[in-house]
C-alpha positions as CSV (number, residue, x, y, z in Angstrom):
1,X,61.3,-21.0,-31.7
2,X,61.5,-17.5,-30.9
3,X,57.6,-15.2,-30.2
4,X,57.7,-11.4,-31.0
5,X,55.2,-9.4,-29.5
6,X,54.5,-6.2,-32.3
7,X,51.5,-4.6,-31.0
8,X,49.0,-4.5,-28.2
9,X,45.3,-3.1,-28.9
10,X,44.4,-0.7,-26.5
11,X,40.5,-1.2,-26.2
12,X,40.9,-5.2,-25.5
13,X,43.5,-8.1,-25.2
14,X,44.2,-8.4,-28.7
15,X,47.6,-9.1,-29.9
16,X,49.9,-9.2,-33.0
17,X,53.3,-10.9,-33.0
18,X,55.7,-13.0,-35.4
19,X,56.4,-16.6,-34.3
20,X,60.1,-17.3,-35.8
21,X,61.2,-21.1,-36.5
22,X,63.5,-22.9,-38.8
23,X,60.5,-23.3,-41.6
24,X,60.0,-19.4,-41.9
25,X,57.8,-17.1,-40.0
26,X,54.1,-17.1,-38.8
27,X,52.6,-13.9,-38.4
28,X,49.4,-13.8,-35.4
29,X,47.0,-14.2,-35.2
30,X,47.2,-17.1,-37.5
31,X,44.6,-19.3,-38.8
32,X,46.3,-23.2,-39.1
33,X,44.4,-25.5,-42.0
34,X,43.9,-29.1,-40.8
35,X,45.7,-31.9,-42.4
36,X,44.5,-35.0,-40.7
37,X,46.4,-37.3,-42.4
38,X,49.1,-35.0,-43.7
39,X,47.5,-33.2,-46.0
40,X,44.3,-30.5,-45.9
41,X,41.2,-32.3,-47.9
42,X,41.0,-31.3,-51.4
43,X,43.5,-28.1,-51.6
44,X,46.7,-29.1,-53.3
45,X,49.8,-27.4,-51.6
46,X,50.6,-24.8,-54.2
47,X,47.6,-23.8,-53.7
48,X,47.2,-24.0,-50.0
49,X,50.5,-21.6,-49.5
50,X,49.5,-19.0,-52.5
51,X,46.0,-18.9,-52.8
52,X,45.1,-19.3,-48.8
53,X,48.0,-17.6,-47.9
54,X,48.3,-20.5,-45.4
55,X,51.7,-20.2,-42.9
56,X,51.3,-23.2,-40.7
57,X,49.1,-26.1,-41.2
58,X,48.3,-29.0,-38.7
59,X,49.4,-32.3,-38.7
60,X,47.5,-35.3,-36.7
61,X,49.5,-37.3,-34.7
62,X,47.3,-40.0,-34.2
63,X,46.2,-40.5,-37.8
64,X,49.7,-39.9,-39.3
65,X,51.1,-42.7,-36.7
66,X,48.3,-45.3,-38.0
67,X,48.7,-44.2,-41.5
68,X,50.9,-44.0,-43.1
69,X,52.7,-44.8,-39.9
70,X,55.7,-43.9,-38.5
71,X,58.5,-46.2,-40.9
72,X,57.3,-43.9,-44.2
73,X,57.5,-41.0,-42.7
74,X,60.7,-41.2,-41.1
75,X,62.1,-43.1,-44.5
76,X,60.4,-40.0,-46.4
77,X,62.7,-37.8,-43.9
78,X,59.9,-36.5,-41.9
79,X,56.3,-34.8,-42.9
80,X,57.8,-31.9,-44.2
81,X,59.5,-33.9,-47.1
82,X,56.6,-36.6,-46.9
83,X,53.6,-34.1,-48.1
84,X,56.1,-31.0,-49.4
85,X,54.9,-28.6,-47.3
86,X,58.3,-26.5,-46.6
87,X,56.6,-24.2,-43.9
88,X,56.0,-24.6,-40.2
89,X,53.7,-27.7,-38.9
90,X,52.0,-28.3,-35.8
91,X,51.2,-31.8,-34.6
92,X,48.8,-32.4,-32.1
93,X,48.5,-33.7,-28.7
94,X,46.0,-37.1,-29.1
95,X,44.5,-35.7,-26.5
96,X,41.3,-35.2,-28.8
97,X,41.6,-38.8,-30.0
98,X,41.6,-39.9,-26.4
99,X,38.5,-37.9,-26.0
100,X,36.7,-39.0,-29.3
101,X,37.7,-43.2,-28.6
102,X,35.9,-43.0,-25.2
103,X,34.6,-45.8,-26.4
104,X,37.2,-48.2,-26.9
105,X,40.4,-46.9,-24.8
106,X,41.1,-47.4,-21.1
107,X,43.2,-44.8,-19.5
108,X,45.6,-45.2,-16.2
109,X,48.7,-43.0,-15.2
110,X,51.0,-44.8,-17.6
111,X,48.8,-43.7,-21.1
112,X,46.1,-44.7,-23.0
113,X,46.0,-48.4,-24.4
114,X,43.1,-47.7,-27.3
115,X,42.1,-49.8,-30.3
116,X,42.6,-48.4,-33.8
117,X,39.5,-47.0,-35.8
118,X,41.4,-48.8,-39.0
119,X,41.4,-52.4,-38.0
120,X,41.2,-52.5,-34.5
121,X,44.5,-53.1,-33.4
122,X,45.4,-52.3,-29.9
123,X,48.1,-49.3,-29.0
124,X,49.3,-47.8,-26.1
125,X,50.1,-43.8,-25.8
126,X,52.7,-43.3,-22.7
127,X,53.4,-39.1,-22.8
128,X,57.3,-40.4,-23.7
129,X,56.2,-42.1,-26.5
130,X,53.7,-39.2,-27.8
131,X,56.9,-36.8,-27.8
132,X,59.1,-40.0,-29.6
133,X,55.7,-40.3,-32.5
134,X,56.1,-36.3,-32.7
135,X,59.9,-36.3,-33.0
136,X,59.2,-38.7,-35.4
137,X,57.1,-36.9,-37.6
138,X,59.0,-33.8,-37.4
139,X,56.7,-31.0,-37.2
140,X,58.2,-27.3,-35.8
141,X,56.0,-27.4,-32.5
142,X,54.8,-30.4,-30.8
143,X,51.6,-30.9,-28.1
144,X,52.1,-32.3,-25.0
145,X,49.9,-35.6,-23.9
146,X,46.9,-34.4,-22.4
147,X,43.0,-35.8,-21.7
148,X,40.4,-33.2,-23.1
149,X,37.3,-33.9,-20.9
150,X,33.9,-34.0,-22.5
151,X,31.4,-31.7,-22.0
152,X,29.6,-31.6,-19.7
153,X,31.6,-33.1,-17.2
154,X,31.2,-33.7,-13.3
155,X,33.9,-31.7,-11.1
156,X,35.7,-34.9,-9.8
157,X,36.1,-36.6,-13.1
158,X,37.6,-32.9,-14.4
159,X,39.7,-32.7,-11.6
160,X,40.7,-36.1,-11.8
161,X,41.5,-35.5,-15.4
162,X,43.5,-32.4,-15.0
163,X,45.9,-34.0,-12.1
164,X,46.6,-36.8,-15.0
165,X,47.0,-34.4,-17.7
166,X,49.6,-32.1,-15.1
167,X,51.5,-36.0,-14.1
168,X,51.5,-36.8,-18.1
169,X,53.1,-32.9,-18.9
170,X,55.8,-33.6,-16.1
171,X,56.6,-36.8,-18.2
172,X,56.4,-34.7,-21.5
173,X,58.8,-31.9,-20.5
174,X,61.4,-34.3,-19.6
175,X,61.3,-36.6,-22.3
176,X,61.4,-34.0,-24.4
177,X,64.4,-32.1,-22.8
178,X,66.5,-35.7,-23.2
179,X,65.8,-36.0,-26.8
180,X,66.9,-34.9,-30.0
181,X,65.0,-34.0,-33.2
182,X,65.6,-35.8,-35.9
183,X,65.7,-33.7,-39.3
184,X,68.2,-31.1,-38.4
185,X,65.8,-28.7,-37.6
186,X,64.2,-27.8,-33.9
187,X,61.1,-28.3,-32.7
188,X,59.0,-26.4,-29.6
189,X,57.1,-28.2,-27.4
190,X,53.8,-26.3,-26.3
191,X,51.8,-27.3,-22.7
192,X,48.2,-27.6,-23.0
193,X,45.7,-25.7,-20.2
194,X,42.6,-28.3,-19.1
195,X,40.2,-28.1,-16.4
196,X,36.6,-28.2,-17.9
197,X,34.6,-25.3,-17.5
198,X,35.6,-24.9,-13.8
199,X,37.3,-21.7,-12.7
200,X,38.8,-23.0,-10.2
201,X,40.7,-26.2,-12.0
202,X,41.6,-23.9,-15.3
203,X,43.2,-21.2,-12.8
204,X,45.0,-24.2,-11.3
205,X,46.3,-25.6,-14.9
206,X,47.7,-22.2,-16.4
207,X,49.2,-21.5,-13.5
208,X,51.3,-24.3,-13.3
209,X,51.7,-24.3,-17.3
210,X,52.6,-20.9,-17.0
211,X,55.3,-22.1,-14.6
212,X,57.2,-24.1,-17.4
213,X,58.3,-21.1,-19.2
214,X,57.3,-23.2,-22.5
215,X,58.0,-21.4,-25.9
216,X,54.0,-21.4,-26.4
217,X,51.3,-22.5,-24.4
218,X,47.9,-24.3,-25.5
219,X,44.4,-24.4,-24.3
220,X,43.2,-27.5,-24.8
221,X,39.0,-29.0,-23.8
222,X,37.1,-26.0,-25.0
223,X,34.8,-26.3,-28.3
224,X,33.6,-29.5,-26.9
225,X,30.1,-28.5,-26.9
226,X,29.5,-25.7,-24.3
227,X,28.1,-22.9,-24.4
228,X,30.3,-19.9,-26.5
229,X,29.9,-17.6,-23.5
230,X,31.4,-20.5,-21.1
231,X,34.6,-20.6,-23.6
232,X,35.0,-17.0,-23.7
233,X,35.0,-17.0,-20.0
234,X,37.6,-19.8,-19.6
235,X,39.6,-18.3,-22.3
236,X,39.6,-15.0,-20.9
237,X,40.6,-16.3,-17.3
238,X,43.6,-18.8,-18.7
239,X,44.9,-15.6,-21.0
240,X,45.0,-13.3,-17.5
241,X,47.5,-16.0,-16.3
242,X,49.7,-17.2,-19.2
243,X,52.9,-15.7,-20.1
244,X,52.4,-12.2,-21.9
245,X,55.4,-13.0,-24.1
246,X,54.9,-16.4,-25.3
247,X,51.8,-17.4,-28.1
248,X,49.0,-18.3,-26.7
249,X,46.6,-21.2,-29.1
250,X,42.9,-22.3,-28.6
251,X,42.9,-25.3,-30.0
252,X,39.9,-26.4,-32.4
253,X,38.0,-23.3,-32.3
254,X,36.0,-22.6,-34.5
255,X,33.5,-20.2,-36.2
256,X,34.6,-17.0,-37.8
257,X,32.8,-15.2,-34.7
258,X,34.6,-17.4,-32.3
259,X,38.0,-16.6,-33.7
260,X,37.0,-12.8,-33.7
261,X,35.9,-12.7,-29.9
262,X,39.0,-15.3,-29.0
263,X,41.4,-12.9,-30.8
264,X,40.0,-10.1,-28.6
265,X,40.4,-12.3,-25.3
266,X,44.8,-12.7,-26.5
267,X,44.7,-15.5,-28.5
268,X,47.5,-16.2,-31.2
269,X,47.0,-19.2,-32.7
270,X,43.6,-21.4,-34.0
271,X,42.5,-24.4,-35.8
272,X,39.4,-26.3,-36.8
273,X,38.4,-28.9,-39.1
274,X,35.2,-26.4,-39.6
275,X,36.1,-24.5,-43.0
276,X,36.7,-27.7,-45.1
277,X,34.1,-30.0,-43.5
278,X,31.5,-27.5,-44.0
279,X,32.8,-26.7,-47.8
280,X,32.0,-30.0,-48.9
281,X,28.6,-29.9,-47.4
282,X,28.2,-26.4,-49.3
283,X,28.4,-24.2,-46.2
284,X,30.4,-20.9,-47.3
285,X,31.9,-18.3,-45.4
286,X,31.7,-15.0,-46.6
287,X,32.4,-11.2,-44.8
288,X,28.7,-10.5,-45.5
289,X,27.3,-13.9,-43.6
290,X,27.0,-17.6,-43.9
291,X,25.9,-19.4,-47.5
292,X,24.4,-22.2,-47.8
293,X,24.9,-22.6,-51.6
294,X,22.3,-25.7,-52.0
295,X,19.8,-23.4,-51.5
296,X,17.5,-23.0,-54.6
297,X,18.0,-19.4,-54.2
298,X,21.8,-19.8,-56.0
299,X,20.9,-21.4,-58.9
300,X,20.2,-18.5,-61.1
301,X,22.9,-16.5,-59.1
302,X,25.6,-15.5,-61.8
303,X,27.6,-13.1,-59.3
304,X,31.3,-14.6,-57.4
305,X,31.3,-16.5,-54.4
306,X,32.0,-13.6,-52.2
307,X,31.6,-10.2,-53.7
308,X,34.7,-8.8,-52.4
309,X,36.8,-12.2,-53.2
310,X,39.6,-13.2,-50.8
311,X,41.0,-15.8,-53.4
312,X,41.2,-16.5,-57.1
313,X,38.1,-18.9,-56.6
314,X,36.0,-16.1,-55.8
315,X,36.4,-14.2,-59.0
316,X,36.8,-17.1,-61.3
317,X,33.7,-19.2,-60.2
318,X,29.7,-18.0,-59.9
319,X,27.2,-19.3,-56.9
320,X,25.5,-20.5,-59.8
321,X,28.5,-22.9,-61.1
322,X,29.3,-23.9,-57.3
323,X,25.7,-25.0,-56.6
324,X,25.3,-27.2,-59.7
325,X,28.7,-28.6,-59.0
326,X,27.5,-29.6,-55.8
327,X,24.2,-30.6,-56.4
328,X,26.0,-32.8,-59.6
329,X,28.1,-34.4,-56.5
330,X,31.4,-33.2,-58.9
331,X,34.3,-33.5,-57.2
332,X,35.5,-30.2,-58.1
333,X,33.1,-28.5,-55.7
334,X,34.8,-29.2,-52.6
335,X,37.9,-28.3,-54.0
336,X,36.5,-24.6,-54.9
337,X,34.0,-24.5,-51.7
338,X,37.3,-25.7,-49.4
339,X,39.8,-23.5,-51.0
340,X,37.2,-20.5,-50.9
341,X,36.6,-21.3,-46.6
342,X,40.1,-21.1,-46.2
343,X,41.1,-18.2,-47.8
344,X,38.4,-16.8,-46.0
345,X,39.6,-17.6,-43.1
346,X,43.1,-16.6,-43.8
347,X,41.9,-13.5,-44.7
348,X,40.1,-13.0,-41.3
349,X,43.0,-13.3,-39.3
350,X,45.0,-11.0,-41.6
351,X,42.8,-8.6,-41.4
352,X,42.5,-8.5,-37.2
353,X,46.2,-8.1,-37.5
354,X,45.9,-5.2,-39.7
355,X,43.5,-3.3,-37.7
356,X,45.6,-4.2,-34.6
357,X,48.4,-3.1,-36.0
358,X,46.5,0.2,-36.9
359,X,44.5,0.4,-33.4
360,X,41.1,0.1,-35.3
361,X,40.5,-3.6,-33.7
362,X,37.6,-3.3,-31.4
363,X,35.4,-0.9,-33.7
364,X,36.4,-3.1,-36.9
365,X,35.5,-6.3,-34.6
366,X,32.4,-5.1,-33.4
367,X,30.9,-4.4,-37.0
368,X,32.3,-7.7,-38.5
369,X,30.8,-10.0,-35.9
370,X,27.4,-8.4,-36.9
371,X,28.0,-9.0,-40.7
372,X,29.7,-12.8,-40.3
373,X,26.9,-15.2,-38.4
374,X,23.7,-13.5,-40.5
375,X,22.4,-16.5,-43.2
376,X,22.7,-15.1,-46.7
């Protein structure tokens, strides 16, 4: 995996690059649609790569090794032949699942032994084995094993959790050194920063991560429930300390405002489950604010979806026809509501690019961020 850096903005951290691997080319900042299980909730692929303009999707490690499990995907000749996605996928680190199972996993040095959510079958996670599941699956760049921490968090329990998390990477890196992928094509594998919302423990992470010379770097335990201003400052420390030159990803963030700022702090890379989750609940993102099309206010609203569409949905289908879809509980509408969020997204981070690109950033940044958090 090879990182281009194209352009600097002058008035903040901003960035735009081209990440290069043997799937094709993702230009950042980049947006990545979530497929849980392989594939992003009701958007069909064609439609995902031309109507989204989607480059890289995500892939869940944890999911995909419980189902369909690990034997049909490697039989299937890994995820990328599995779901037909021929572009770049990034897998996950578990780390959230570790997070989210608190409930029914017990941690130590040598992993995580955790119960499945599907029948309640026990597992254990080692960091070898999470690189073995992800070799396995195939995708282009990989996540280290990691613990995100809750929120909030003592200091001892972060700290604690961050010197596992730095033992478990050491593990990682060398596993990963002495193996092989398994498709013919290479994989990059991509540390993840921790430490809570303590400056202290996150200086401590990134620079160590920053030590590996990784081909990207991650920041993993923010979007856990603190306050925005709290991730901007930890995301703004971590980004003064991580390699200039390799892509930097926030992982699981977030709102359309959140990407804005993060972008402005040096992020590269996002994802969030956020755009389709909210779709089928009838939350739309637009560039003139936030719909919620269940709203009795829509149903006489004959006008597109977003008056300056960013996809075919958006000209082909009214408020109107998306609202009684809904409120009909058709199918249909959270195959137009998701496909509209994402292209919305996609669109978003396109955009940023262009006005980096054109050193317009901060002033075009400014004025969107008013416009995208208003309720329509």
């Amino acid at each position: 995996m090879q990182f281009k850096l194209e352009k600097k903005d002058s008035e903040s951290s901003a960035r735009a690059g081209v990440i290069t691997t043997d799937h094709g080319k993702i230009k950042t900042p980049i947006f990545m649609p979530v497929g849980t299980t392989g594939a992003v909730k009701a958007v069909h692929i064609k439609e995902l790569s031309e109507d989204t303009k989607a480059q890289i999707i995500l892939g869940n490690t944890y999911h995909l090794y419980l189902r369909p499990g690990l034997d049909v995907i490697e039989s299937a000749g890994g995820l990328h032949k599995f779901n037909g996605w021929d572009k770049p996928i990034l897998t996950d680190s578990v780390g959230y699942q570790v997070y989210s199972l608190a409930n029914t996993r017990k941690l130590s040095k040598e992993g995580v032994l955790f119960n499945s959510h599907i029948d309640g079958s026990k597992h254990n996670f080692t960091p070898e084995y999470v690189i073995d599941i992800q070799r396995t699956i195939g995708a282009d760049i990989i996540m280290a094993f990691d613990e995100c921490t809750p929120y909030p968090c003592d200091y001892d329990y972060a700290k604690n959790s961050l010197d596992l998390t730095h033992q478990w990477l050491k593990r990682c890196v060398t596993h990963f050194e002495n193996s092989e992928p398994k498709y013919g094509h290479s994989q990059a594998l991509f540390p993840i920063v921790q430490g809570s919302v303590y400056k202290d423990l996150r200086k401590k992470s990134a620079e160590e991560i920053a030590g590996y010379r990784a081909d990207g770097n991650a920041i993993g335990g923010l979007s856990v429930g603190e306050p925005h201003e709290l991730m901007y400052e930890m995301t703004d420390l971590v980004c003064r300390i991580l390699p200039e030159d390799k892509p930097r990803y926030l992982m699981g963030v977030g709102t359309p405002v959140n990407i804005l700022e993060s972008i402005a702090l040096g992020i590269d890379m996002f994802d969030c489950v956020m755009p389709t989750r909210n779709a089928r609940h009838g939350l739309l993102y637009t560039k003139n604010g936030i719909i919620n099309i269940k709203n009795e206010k829509w149903k006489n609203d004959f006008s597109p979806l977003d008056e300056e569409g960013t996809s075919f949905v958006d000209r082909q289908y009214s408020k109107a026809f998306l609202r009684h879809m809904l409120i009909s509980q058709e199918v249909l509408a959270g195959m137009i509501a998701s496909l509209h969020n994402l292209a919305f997204y996609l669109w978003l981070v396109n955009e940023a690019r262009a006005h980096i690109l054109a050193s317009t950033f901060t002033e075009w940044k400014n004025k969107m961020i008013k416009q995208l958090g208003r309720r329509l």
